[in-house]
C-alpha positions as CSV (number, residue, x, y, z in Angstrom):
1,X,17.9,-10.1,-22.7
2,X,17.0,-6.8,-21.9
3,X,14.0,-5.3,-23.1
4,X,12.0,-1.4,-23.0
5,X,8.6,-0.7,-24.0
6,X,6.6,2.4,-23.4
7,X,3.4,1.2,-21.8
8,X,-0.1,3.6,-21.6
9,X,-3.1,2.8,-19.0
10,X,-6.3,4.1,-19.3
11,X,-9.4,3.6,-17.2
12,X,-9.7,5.2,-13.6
13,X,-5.7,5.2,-13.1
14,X,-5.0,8.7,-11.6
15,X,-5.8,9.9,-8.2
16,X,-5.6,5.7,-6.7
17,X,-2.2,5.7,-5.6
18,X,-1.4,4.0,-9.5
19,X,2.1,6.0,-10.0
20,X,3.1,4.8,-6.1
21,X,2.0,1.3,-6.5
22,X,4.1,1.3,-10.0
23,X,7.1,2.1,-8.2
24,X,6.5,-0.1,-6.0
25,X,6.2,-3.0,-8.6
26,X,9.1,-1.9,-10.1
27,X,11.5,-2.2,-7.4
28,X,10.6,-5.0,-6.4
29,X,11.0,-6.7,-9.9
30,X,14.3,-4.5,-10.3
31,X,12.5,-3.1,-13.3
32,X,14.2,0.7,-14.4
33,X,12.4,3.5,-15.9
34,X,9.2,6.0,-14.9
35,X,6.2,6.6,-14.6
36,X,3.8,9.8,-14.7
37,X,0.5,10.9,-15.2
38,X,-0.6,12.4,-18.6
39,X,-3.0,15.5,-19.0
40,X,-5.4,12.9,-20.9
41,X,-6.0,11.2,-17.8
42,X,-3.8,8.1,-18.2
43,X,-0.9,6.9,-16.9
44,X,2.6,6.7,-18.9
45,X,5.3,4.1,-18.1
46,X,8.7,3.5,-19.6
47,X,10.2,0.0,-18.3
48,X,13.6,-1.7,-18.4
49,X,14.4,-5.1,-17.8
50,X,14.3,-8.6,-18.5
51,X,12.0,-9.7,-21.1
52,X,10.4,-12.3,-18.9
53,X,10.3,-9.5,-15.7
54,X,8.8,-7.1,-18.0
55,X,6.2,-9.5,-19.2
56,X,5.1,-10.0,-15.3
57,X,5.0,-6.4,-15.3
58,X,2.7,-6.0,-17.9
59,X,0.7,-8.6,-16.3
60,X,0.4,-6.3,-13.3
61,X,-0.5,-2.7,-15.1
62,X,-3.5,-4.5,-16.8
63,X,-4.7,-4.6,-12.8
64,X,-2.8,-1.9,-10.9
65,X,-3.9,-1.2,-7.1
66,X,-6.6,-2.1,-6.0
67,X,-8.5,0.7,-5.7
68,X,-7.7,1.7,-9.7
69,X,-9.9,0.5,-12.6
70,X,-8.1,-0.1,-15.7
71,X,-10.0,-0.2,-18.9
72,X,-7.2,-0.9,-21.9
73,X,-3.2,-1.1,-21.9
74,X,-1.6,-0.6,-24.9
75,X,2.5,-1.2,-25.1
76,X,4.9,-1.1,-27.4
77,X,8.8,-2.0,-27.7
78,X,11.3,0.5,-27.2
79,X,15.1,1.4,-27.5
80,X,16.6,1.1,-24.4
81,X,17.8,4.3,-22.7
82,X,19.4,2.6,-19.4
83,X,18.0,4.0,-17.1
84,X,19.5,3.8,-13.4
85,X,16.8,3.2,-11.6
86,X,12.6,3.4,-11.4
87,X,11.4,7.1,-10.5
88,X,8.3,9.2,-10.4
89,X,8.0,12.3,-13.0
């Protein structure tokens, strides 16, 4: 079953190669979305998969790189939007 959430990190996320590694995450787990960094300092994801995919996911934002700090992750479910593939804004 698919599944979207809209997913925000904060902590010492921006400027660590977080966006990059994200990507990286996300292709591998053939999630879809984006990811980008806000003006607030945190980092803003919308993923796409499988619920059980997304969960691992989830699993890795609350650690990102590891040269990034992250202090709290807070998700929520989401329509889906089907999107083709993972991308940087």
């Amino acid at each position: 079953m698919e599944k979207a959430y809209m997913i925000y990190i904060y902590g010492k996320v921006q400027g660590v190669g977080f966006r990059y590694s994200a990507l990286q995450k996300a292709n591998e787990l053939s999630i879809k979305g984006f990811v980008h960094n806000k003006s607030d300092g945190s980092v803003y994801i919308e993923a796409e998969g499988k619920a059980e995919i997304l969960e691992e996911f989830l699993v890795w934002c609350r650690q990102g790189p590891s040269w990034a700090r992250v202090d709290d992750i807070k998700y929520e479910e989401i329509p889906l939007s089907n999107y083709k593939k993972f991308v940087i804004r």
